[in-house]
C-alpha positions as CSV (number, residue, x, y, z in Angstrom):
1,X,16.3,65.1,-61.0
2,X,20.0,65.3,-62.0
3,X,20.0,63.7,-65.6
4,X,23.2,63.8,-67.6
5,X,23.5,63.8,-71.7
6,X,23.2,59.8,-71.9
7,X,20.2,59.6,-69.5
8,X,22.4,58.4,-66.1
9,X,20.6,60.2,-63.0
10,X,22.4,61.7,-59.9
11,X,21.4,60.7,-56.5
12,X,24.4,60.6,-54.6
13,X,27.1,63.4,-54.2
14,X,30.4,62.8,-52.6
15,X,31.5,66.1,-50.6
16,X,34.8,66.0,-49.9
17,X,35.6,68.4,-46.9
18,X,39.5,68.3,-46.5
19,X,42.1,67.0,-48.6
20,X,44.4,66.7,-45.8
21,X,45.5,63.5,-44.5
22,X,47.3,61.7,-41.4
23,X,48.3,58.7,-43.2
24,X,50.8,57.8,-45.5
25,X,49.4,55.2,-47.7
26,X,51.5,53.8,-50.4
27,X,48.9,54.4,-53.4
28,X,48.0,57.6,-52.8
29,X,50.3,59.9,-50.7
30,X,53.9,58.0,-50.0
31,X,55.2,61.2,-48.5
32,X,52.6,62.4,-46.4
33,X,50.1,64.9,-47.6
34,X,51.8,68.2,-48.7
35,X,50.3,71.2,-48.2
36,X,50.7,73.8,-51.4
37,X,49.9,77.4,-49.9
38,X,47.0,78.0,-47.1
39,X,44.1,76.0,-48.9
40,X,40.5,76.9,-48.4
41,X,38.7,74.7,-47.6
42,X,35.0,74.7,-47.4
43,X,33.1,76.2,-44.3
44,X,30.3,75.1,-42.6
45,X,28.0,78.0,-44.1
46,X,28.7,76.7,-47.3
47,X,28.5,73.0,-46.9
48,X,25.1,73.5,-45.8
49,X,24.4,75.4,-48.9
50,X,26.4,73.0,-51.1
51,X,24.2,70.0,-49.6
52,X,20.5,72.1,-49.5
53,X,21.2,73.2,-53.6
54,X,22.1,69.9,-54.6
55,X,19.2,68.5,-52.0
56,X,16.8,70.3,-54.0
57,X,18.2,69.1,-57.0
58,X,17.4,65.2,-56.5
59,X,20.2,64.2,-54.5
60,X,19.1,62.1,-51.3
61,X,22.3,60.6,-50.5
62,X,25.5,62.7,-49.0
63,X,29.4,61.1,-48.0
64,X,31.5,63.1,-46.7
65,X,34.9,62.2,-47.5
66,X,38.4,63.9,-47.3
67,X,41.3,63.3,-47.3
68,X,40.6,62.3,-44.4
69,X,37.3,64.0,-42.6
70,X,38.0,63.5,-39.1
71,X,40.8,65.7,-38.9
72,X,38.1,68.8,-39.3
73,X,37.4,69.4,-35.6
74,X,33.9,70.7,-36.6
75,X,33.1,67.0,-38.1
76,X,30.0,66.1,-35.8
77,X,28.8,69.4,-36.8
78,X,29.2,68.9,-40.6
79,X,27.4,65.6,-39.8
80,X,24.5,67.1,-38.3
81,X,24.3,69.4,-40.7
82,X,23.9,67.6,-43.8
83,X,21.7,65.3,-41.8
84,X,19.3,68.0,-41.1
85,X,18.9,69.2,-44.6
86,X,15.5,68.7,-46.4
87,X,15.7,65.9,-48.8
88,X,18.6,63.9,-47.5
89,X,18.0,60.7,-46.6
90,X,21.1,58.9,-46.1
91,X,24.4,60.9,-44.6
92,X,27.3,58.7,-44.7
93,X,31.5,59.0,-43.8
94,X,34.6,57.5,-45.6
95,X,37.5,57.9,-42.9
96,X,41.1,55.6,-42.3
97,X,39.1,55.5,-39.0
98,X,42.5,56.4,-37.1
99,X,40.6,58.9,-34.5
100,X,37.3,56.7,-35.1
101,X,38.0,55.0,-31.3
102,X,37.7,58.5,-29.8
103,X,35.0,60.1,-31.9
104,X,32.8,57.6,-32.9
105,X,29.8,58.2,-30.4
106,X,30.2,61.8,-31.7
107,X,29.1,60.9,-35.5
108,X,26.4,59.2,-33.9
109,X,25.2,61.5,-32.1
110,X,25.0,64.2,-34.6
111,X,23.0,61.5,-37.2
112,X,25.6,58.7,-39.3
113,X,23.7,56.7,-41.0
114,X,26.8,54.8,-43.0
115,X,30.1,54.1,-42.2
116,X,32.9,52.9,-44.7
117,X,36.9,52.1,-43.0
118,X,39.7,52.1,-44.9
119,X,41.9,48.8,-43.8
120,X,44.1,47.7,-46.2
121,X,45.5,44.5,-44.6
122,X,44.2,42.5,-41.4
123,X,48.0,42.2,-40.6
124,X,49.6,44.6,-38.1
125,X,53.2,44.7,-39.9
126,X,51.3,45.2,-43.6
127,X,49.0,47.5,-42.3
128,X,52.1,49.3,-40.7
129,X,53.7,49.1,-43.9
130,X,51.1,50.5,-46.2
131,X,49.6,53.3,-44.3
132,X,52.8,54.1,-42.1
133,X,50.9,53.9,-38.7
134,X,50.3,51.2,-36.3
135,X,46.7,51.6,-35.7
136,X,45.1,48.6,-36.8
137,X,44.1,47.4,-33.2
138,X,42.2,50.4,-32.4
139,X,40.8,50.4,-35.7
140,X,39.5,47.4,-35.2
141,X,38.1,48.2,-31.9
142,X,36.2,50.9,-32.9
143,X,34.8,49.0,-35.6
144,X,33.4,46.0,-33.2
145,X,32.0,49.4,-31.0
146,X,30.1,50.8,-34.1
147,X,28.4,47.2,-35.1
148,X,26.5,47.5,-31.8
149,X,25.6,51.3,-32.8
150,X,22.7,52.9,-34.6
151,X,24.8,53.4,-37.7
152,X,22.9,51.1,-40.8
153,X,25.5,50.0,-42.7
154,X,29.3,49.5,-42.3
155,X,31.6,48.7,-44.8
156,X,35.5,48.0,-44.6
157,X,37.3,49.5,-48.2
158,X,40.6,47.9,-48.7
159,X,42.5,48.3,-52.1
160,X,43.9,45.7,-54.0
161,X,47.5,45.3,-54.4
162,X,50.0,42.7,-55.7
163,X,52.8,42.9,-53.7
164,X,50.8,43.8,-50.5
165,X,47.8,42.3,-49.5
166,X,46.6,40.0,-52.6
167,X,47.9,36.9,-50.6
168,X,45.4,37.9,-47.6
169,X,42.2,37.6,-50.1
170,X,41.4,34.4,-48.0
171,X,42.0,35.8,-44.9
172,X,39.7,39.0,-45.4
173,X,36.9,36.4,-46.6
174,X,37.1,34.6,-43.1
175,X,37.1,38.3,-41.3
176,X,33.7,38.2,-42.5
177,X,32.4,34.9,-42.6
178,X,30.7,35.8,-39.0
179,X,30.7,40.0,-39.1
180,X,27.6,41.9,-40.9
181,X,30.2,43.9,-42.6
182,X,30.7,44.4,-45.8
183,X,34.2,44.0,-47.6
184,X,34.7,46.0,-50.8
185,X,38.0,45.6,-52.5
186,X,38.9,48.2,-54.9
187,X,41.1,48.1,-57.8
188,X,44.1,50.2,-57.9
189,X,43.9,53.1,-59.7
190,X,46.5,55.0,-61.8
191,X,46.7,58.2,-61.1
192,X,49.5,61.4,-61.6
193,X,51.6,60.5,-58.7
194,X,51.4,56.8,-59.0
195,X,51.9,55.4,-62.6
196,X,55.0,52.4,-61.1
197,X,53.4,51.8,-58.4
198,X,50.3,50.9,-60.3
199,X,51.9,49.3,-63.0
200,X,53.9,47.0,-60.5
201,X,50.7,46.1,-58.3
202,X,47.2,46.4,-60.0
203,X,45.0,42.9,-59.7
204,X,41.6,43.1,-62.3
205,X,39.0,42.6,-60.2
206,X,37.4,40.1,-62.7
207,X,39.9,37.7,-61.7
208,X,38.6,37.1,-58.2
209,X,35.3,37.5,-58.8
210,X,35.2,34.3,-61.0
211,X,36.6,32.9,-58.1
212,X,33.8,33.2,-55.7
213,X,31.2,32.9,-58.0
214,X,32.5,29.2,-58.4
215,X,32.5,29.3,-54.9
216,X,28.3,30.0,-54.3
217,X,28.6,33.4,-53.8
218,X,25.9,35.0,-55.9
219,X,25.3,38.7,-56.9
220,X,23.0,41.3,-54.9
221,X,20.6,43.6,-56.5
222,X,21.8,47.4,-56.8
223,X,19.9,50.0,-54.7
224,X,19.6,53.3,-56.8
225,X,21.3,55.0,-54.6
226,X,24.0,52.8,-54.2
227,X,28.2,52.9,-55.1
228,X,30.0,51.6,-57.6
229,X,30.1,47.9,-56.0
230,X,29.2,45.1,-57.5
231,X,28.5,43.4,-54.4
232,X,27.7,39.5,-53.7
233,X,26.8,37.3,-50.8
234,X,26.5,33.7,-49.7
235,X,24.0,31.8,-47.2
236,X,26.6,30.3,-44.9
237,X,28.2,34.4,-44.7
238,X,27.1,36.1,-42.3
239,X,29.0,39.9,-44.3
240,X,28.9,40.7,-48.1
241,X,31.7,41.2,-50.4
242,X,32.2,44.2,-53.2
243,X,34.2,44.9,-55.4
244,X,34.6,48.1,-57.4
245,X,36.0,47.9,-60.5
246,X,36.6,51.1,-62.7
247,X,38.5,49.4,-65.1
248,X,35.6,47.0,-66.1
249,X,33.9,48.0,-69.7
250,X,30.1,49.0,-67.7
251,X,31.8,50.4,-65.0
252,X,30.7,54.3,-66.2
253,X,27.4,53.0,-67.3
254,X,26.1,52.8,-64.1
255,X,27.5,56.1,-62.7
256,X,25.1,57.8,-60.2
257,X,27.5,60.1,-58.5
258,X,29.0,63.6,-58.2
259,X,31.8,64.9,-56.5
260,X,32.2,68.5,-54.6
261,X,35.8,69.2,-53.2
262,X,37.0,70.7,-50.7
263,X,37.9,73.5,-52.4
264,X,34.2,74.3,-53.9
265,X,35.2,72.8,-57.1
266,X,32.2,70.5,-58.8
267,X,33.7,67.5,-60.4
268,X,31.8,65.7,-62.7
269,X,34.6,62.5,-62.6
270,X,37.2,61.0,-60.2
271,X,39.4,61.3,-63.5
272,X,38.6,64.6,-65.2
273,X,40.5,67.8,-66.5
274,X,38.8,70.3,-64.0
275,X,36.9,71.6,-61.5
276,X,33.9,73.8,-62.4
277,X,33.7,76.7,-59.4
278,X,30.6,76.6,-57.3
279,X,31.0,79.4,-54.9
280,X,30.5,82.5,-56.7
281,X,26.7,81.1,-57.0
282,X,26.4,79.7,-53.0
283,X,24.4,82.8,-52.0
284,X,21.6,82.6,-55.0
285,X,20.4,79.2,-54.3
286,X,18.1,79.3,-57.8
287,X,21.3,80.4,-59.9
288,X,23.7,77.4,-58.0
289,X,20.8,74.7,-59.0
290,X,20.8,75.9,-62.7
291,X,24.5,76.0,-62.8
292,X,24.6,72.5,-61.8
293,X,22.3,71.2,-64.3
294,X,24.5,73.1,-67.0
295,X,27.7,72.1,-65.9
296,X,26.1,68.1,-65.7
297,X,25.5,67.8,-69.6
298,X,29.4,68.5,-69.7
299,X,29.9,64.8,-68.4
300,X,31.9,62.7,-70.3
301,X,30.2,59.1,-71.4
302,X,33.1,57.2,-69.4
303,X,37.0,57.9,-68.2
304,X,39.7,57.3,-69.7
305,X,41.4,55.3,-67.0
306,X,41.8,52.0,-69.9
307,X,44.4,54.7,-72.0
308,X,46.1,55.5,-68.4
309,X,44.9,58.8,-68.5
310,X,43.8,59.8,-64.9
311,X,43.2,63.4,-65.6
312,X,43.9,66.3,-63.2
313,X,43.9,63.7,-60.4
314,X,47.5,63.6,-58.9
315,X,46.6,61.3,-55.8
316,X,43.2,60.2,-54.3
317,X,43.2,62.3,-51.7
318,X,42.1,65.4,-53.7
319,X,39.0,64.3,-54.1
320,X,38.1,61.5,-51.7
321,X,38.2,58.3,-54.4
């Protein structure tokens, strides 16, 4: 088992396998993502190796993440491949779910097991506005198409934001009054590229929380394996609502997750200085595992998010949130 300094254990690695993107969201990359020399990102040879190493280290639960992950044609095999490594029970994808319509029975196919969408506003023109496409019909197609799949769980991410879509809160509560979905709203974070537009739109999370606890909505028990989400439901909801919270004083407490990017970097925060470089060890399996477990008592005891420092971070594409 992946144990760090202060006793929190790693079951759940988030692999990031392109930090390209087709969207423009406002957050994160305003201008379109913009590519600095002829990155390399990781193959399929060595995503299987990434996964089966930290597999054999304790980790059961894999998401592949981006950018934005279906823009790798070879995404039903990356799928299939993490899937079919020994000791990975759960294989899930974070994706704006822009080609999602198309390729959905694809990820199927090849073994999803989870499914978390990106939609940001339940409004056409908003959702135009904060991602720069007009997608949100198909989205939401291929969303109704995927409840009547074999995938286990589907969640819809949306981030909150002041000036955006904090007067839809209502609205996304009644999305779900009758879906098994559930909605996870996300603080805004700070990060290098972002510091106004954070300043100018970040909502605590506490604040609507309160809210629906007055309201009956109670909290759900955490799974070990599960996110950052403080989740909660109530009996006349048919969907759940999250929210994650990274600016909440237990937020790190809880932490059970790593991050790999698409680059082969381990990262041991959304938020830290570096990157600590896992292919030179891909093709000694023994030497990878121990350089894992060396690198993971380097973990910090929390971010440093509260004194707006986001670390190497620019934008959340880099690493997947």
């Amino acid at each position: 088992m992946l144990q760090d300094n202060y006793g929190r254990q790693f079951r759940y690695l988030r692999l990031s396998v392109t930090e390209a993107c087709n969207y423009r969201c406002n957050y994160c990359l305003p201008d379109g993502y913009q590519q600095e020399g002829r990155p390399s990102f990781l193959s399929l040879t060595e995503i299987r190796k990434i996964a089966s190493a930290f597999a054999q280290a304790g980790i059961d639960k894999i998401r592949i993440t981006g950018g934005e992950p279906s823009i790798r044609k070879d995404l039903p095999q990356i799928i299939e491949a993490v899937k079919a490594t020994p000791g990975i029970k759960t294989v899930a994808l974070t994706t704006n779910g822009h080609r999602m319509e198309k390729y959905l029975d694809d990820w199927v196919a090849a073994g999803l097991d989870r499914l978390n969408v990106s939609i940001d506003s339940f409004d056409p023109r908003m959702f135009n506005s904060i991602t720069g496409h007009d997608a949100l019909e198909s989205i939401l197609r291929a969303l109704d198409k995927a409840c009547a799949t074999s995938i286990g769980t589907i969640k819809v991410n949306t981030v909150l934001m002041r000036q955006y879509n904090l007067r839809e809160f209502e609205d996304f509560l009644s999305w779900i009054k009758d879906r098994p979905i559930t909605l996870r709203m996300i603080e805004l974070m700070e990060t290098g590229d972002n510091k106004q537009f954070f300043h100018d739109n970040h909502v605590a999370a506490n604040e609507l929380e309160s809210s629906l606890i007055s309201r009956g909505w109670q909290r759900q028990i955490r799974a070990k394996s599960a996110g950052p989400a403080k989740e909660y439901f109530h009996p006349d909801f048919d969907g759940r609502i999250g929210f994650i919270a990274p600016y909440s004083k237990d937020f790190c407490s809880s932490c059970n997750r790593l991050r790999v990017s698409s680059l082969g970097k381990l990262h041991l925060c959304l938020f830290g200085e570096e990157g600590y470089e896992l292919r030179p060890y891909l093709d000694d399996p023994e030497k990878l595992i121990h350089y894992i477990h060396q690198v993971l008592g380097l973990k910090l005891p929390t971010h440093y998010l509260q004194e707006h420092q986001s670390g190497a971070t620019k934008h959340l594409a880099m690493l997947g949130g």
